[in-house]
C-alpha positions, 0 to 999 in steps of 0.5 A: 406427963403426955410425954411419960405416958407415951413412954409407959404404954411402950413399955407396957406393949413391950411386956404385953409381947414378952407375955405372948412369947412366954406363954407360947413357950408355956404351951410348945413345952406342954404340947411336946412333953419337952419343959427344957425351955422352962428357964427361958419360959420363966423369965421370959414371964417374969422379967419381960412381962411381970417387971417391964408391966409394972415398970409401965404402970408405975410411970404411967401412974406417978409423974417422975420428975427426971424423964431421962432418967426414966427414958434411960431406964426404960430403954435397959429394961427393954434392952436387958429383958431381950439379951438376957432371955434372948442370950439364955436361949442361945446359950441352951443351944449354942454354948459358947462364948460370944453367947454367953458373953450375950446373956451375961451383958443383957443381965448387967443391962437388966440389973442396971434398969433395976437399979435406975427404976429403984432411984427413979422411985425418989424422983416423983412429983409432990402433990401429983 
């Protein structure tokens, strides 16, 4: 159980630092007048805060009983959450394909970390 709760305060630093970022996103873009960011603004909150958050209190909450598959799904949230956010940054400025090939492999990443937390949610521990 130590060893989830290590992996849950990770990710819920992790989200604590995607929060951060989107809300400096929220205020540059009202500062500017300027709200072409606001796709990025949005998932930077709802998927790098919101989901990887809830992720962490999940796992810091109910005891799972497959830790790598916990583990793997944790690291695709992580690694997901940065290319897809980080990819549709790049792609707003930079249109091209390895940018875009960037976006398109971070929202896979993402997707897959979806489905593993979905299949992790029928590996809990009884009577925990």
């Amino acid at each position: 159980m130590q060893q989830q709760r290590s992996w849950a305060l990770m990710l819920i630093r992790f989200a604590a630092i995607f929060g951060l970022i989107g809300v400096v996103l929220g205020s540059k873009m009202t500062g500017d007048l300027d709200y072409s960011m606001t796709p990025i603004h949005a998932h930077a909150l709802l998927v790098g805060w919101l989901s990887v958050f809830a992720w962490g209190i999940f796992y810091y909450v109910v005891p799972t009983t497959k830790m790598l598959l916990m583990k793997i799904q944790a690291i695709a949230g992580m690694i997901g959450a940065i290319g897809m956010t980080g990819g549709m940054y790049l792609y707003m400025f930079h249109n091209s394909g390895v940018t875009m090939v960037i976006f398109i492999v971070g929202a896979s990443i993402l997707l897959l970390a979806f489905i593993l937390f979905i299949v992790n949610t029928f590996f809990v521990k009884k009577n925990a």
